[in-house]
C-alpha positions, 0 to 999 in steps of 0.5 A: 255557581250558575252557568249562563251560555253565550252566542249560540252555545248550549248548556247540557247535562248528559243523561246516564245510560244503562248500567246493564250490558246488552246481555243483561250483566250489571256493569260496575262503576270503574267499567269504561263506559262510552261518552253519552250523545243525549242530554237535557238542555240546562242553559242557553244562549241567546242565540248566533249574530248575523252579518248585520249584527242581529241575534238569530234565535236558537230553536232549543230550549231548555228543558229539550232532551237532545241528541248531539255528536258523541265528541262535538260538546266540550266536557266541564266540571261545575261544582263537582258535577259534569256538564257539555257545552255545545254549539247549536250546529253540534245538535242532531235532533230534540227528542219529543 
C-alpha cells in the first residue's frame, strides 16, 4: 500500500536510536524506549493553500532527515511498519 500525503502533511519514517545506554549497556527489546524526534522524509504533500486558493510549496522533500517535535506526528502502522504523519509547521529543522 502506498501512502500519498495530502495539504501540508508529511510522511516520515522515524530513525531508531541507539541501542546502547550512555553507559554504554546494551539496552534489550522490551526497555521502554523514548519516542524518536528524527526521521527521513517518505512522502509529501503538495503543499498548504492560502486564501486565495493557491498551494504554497513545502520546503521538505523527500529524502530529507528531519527534526520534529517529540509528540507533534501522529504515529501509524502501514503494512506492520510504523510511520509519522506530521504538518510541516511540526518540522524543526532538516539536517545536512
Amino acid at each position: 500500500m502506498q501512502i500519498k500525503p495530502i495539504s501540508d502533511h508529511i510522511l516520515i519514517e522515524p530513525v531508531k536510536g541507539e541501542e546502547k545506554s550512555r553507559g554504554g549497556i546494551l539496552l534489550p527489546e522490551t526497555a521502554e524506549k523514548e519516542r524518536s524526534e528524527q526521521g527521513k522524509v517518505i512522502a509529501v504533500g503538495p503543499g498548504k493553500k492560502d486564501k486565495t486558493g493557491k498551494i504554497i510549496p513545502m520546503e521538505i522533500k523527500a529524502g530529507d532527515i528531519v527534526l520534529f517535535a517529540k509528540y507533534g506526528p501522529t504515529e501509524i502502522k502501514v503494512d506492520n511498519k510504523e510511520y509519522l504523519v506530521a504538518k510541516e509547521e511540526d518540522i524543526l529543522a532538516i539536517l545536512e
